[in-house]
C-alpha positions as CSV (number, residue, x, y, z in Angstrom):
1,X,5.9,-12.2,11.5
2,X,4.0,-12.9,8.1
3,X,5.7,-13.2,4.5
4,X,4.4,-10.8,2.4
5,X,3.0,-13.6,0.3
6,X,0.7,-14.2,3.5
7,X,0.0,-10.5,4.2
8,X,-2.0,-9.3,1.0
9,X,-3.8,-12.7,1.0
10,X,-6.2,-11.1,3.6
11,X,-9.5,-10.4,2.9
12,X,-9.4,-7.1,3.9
13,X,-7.6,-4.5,1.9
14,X,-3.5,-4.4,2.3
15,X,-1.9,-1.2,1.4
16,X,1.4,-1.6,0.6
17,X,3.3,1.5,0.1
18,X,6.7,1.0,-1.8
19,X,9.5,3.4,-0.7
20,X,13.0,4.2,-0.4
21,X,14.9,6.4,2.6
22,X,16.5,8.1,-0.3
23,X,13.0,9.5,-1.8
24,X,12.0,12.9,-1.5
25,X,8.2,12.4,-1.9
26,X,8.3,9.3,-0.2
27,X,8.8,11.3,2.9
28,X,5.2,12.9,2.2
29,X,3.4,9.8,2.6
30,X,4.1,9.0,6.5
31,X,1.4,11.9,7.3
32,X,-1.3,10.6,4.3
33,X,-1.0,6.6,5.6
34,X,-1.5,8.1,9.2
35,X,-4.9,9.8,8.5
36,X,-6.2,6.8,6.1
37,X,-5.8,4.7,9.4
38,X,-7.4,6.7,11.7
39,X,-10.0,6.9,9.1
40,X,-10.4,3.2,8.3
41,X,-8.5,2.1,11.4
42,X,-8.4,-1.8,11.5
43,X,-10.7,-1.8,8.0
44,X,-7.3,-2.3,6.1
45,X,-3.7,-3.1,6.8
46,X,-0.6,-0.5,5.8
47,X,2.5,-2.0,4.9
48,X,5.8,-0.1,3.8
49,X,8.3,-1.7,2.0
50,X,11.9,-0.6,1.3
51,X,12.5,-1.3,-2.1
52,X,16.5,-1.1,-1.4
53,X,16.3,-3.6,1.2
54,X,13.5,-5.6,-0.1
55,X,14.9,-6.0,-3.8
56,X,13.3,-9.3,-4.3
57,X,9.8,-7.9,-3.9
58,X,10.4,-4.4,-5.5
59,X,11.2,-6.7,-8.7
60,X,8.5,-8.9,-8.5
61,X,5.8,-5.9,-8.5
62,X,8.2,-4.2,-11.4
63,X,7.9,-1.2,-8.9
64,X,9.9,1.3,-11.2
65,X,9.5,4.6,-9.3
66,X,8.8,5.2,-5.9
67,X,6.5,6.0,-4.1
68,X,4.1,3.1,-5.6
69,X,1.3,2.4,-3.8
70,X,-0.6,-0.9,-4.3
71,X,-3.7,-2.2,-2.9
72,X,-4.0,-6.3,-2.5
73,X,-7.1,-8.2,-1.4
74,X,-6.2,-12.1,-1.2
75,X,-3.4,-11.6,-3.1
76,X,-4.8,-9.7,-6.1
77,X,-3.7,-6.4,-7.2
78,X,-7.2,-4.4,-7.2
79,X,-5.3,-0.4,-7.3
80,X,-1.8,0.9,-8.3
81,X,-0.1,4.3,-8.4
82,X,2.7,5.9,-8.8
83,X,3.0,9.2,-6.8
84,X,1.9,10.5,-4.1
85,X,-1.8,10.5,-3.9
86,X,-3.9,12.4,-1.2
87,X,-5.9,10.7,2.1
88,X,-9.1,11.7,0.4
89,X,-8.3,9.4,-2.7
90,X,-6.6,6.8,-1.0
91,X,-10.1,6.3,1.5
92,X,-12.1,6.2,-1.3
93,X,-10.2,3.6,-3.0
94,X,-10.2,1.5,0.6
95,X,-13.6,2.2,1.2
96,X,-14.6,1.1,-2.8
97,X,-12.3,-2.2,-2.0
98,X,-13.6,-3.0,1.1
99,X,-17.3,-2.7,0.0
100,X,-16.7,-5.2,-3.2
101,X,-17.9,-8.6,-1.9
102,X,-14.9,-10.9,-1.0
């Protein structure tokens, strides 16, 4: 398995969706990630991240509510939010990203 550190070097786009079991709108994002895949299918990479048992990482991105999503491309932050967006806004953002020469 990859280190995060190796994960959003890709050149495609990495969602990362920071989480906790604990978070009530976190629950909500399951069902959005799902259709952004089958939408962009192997375009971009989805990657959640418990920030309770991923502290270390949580920190480092100074994730300070969840959900956060962020979107890396090699191992730049190019999007962030807090909250929980809709697919719609999350493919545009992929698609934007993915279009932006590498």
């Amino acid at each position: 398995m990859k280190s995060f550190g190796e994960l959003i070097q890709s050149d495609k786009p990495v969602l990362v969706d920071f989480f906790a079991e604990w978070c009530g709108p976190c629950k909500m994002m399951p069902p959005i990630l799902k259709d952004v895949k089958n939408r962009l299918q192997d375009e971009v990479t989805i990657v959640k991240i418990d920030i309770d048992k991923n502290p270390q990482v949580a920190s480092q991105f100074n994730i300070q509510s969840v959900p956060t999503l962020i979107v890396f491309r090699k191992g730049e932050i190019k999007w962030r939010q807090s909250g929980v967006p809709n697919a719609n806004q999350l493919t545009g953002v992929l698609s934007q990203l993915k279009a932006e020469p590498s």
